[in-house]
C-alpha positions in Angstrom: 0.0 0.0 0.0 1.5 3.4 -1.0 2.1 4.7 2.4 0.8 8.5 1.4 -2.5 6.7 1.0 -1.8 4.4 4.7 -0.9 7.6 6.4 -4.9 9.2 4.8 -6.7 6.2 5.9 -4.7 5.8 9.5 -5.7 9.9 10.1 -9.2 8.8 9.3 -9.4 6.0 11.6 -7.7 8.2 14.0 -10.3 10.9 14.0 -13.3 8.8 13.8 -11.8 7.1 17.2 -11.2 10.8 18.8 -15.0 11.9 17.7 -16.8 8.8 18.1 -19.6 10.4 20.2 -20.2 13.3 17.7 -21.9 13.2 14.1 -19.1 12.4 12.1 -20.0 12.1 7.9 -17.7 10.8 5.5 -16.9 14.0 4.1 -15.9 15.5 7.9 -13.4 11.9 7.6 -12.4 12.8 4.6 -11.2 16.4 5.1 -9.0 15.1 8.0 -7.5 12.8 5.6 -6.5 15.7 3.4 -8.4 13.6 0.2 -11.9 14.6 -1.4 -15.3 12.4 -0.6 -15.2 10.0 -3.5 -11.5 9.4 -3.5 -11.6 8.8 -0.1 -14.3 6.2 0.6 -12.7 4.5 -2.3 -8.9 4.2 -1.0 -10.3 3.5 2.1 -12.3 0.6 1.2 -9.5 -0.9 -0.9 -7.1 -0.4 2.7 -9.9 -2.0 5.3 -12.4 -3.8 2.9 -15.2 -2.0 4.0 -17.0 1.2 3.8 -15.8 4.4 5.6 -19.3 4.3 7.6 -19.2 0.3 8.2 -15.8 0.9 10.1 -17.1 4.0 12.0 -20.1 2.1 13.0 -18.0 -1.1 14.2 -15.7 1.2 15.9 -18.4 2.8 18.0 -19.7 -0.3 19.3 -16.2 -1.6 20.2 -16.1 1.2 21.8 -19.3 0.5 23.7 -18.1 -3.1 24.2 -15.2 -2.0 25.9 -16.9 0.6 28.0 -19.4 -2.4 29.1 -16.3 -3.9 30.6 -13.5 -1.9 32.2 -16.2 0.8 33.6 -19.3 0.6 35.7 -21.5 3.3 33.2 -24.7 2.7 32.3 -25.7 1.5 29.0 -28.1 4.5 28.3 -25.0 6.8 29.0 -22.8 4.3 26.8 -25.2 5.0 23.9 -24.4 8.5 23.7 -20.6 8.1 24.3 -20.3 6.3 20.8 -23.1 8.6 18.8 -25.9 6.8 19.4 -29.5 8.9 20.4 -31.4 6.5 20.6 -30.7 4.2 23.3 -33.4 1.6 21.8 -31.8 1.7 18.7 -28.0 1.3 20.2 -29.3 -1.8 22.3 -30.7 -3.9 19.0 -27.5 -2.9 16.6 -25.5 -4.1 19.9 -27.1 -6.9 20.1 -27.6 -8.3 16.5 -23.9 -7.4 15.8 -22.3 -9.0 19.3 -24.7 -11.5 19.8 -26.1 -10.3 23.2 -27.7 -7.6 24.7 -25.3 -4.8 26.4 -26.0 -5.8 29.7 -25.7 -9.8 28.9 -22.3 -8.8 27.2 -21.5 -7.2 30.8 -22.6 -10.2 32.7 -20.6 -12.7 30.6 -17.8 -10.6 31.0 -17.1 -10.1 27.0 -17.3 -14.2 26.1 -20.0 -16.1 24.9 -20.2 -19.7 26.1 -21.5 -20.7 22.6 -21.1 -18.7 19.3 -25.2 -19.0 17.7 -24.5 -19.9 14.1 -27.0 -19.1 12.2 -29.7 -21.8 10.7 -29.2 -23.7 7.5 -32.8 -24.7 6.6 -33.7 -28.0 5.4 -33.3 -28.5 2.0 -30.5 -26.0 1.8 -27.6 -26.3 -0.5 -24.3 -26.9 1.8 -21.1 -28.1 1.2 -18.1 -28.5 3.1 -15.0 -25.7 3.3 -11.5 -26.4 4.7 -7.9 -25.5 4.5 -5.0 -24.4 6.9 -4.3 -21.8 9.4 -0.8 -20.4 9.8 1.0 -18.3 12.2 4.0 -16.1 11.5 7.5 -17.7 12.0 8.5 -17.6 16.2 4.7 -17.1 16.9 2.1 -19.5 18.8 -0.6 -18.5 18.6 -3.3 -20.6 21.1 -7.0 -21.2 20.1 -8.4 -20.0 17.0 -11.8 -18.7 15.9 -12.4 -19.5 12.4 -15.6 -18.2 11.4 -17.5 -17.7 8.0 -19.7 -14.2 7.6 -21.5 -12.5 4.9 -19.2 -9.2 4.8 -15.5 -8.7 6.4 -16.8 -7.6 9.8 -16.8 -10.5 12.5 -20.6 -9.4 13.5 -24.2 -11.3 13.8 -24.3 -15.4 13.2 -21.9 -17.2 11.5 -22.7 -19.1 8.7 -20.2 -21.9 10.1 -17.4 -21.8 12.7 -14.9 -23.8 14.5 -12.7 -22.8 17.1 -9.6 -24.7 17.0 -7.3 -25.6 19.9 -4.0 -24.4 17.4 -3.2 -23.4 14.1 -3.6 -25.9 11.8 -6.3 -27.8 9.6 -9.9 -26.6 10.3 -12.9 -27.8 8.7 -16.4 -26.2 8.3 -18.5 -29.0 7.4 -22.0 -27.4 6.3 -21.7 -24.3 4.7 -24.4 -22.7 3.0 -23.9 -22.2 -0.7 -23.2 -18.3 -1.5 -20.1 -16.0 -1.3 -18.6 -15.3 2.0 -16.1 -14.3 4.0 -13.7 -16.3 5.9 -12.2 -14.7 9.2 -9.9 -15.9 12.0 -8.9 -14.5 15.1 -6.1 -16.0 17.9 -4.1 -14.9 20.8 -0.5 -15.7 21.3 -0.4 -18.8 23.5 2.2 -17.5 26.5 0.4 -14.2 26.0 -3.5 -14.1 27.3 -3.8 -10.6 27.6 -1.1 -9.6 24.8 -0.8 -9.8 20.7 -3.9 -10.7 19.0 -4.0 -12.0 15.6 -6.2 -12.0 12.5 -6.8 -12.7 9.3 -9.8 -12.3 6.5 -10.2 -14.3 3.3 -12.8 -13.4 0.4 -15.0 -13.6 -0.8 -15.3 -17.2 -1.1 -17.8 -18.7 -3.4 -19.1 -21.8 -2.5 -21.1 -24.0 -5.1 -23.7 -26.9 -3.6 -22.0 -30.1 -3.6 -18.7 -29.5 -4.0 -16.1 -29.6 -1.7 -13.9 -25.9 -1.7 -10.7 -26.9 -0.6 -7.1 -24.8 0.3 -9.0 -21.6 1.6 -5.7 -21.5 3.6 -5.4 -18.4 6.5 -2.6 -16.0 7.6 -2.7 -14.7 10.7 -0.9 -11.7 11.3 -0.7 -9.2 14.3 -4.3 -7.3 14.7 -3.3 -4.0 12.8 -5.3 -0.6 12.7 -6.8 -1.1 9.4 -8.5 -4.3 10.6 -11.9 -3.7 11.3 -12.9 -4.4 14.8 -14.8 -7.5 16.0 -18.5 -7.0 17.1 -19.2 -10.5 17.6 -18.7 -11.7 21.3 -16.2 -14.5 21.1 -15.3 -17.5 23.1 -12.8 -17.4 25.9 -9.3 -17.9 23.4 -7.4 -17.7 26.1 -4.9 -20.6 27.4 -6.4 -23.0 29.3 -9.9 -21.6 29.0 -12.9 -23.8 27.9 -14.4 -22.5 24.2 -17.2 -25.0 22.8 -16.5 -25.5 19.5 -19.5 -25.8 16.3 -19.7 -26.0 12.6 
């Protein structure tokens, strides 16, 4: 990436994360990285894979998911920290994207004990999807979410996961036909609260019947142009229990 064009995007991300709770607009992102509106929104797709207004939208409730956390403020008040007015309407986008309500994502301290996948209906086209994670040379990472999605943010149902104990092979076994994308995310083994990793893959195509093989992964260490994850995880930390589903 041409770094006059990483240095524009990382400004943007950088004032959407300072002005989370106002009414930012793409063209108030844009200005701050110094590049008109259409220009913009098209550089930064091509450096994130999504939309300026998809990242600023999963960055303010990361934001929220954080505050749920590491402070004792209410959810109402959380809602207008990140730019929501409506507290109604920042409790169902909070929950359809995490996977639980605010205060359920406060109770289970940030971890779901089971990811819901969504529903393949009978009679559904499926097929299975596999390949290989990989780690970085030196690295090890622990357990690994590998999860398949209809866009690049990690957010609502997946249409399949695993979590795997290691990098390694992973197989999702029924995966609805239809183009996706594949994501992973890991922590470094001797590391709990350090490095995370990530990778994304797509979109992925996958036909009824046939088997779509070597849809390998790379992780790499969680950089700023990766767009946040939404959906509440399992515990990937060493030694903690994560149930696993495909």
């Amino acid at each position: 990436m041409d770094d006059i064009i990483r240095r524009a995007v990382e400004r943007a991300i950088g004032t959407m994360q300072e002005k989370l709770g106002e009414q930012l607009t793409v063209d108030d992102v844009a200005r701050s990285a110094m590049f008109s509106k259409f220009h913009f929104s098209r550089v930064f797709q091509q450096a994130t894979g999504v939309s300026p207004g998809r990242f600023l939208s999963a960055m303010r409730l990361a934001e929220a998911k954080r505050l749920l956390l590491c402070t004792a403020t209410t959810a109402a008040d959380i809602s207008h920290r990140v730019g929501y007015n409506s507290v109604g309407t920042f409790s169902a986008r909070f929950s359809r994207s995490v996977g639980v309500s605010p205060s359920g994502y406060r109770q289970l301290r940030g971890f779901l004990p089971r990811v819901p996948a969504g529903q393949i209906h009978p009679g559904t086209p499926a097929a299975p999807l596999r390949g290989q994670v990989h780690v970085p040379p030196e690295t090890a990472p622990g357990m690994v979410f590998v999860g398949l999605f209809p866009g690049r943010i990690t957010e609502g149902p997946p249409a399949a996961y695993t979590v795997l104990d290691a990098p390694g092979p992973y197989l999702l076994q029924r995966v609805p036909q239809g183009t996706w994308h594949l994501v992973a995310h890991g922590l470094v083994a001797d590391e709990p609260n350090g490095t995370t990793y990530t990778c994304y893959r797509g979109p992925i195509t996958v036909q009824p019947g046939a088997i779509t093989e070597g849809v390998d992964l790379q992780l790499h260490p969680t950089r700023t142009f990766d767009p946040p994850v939404l959906l509440a995880l399992p515990d990937l930390r060493v030694n903690s229990p994560a149930q696993v589903a495909v």
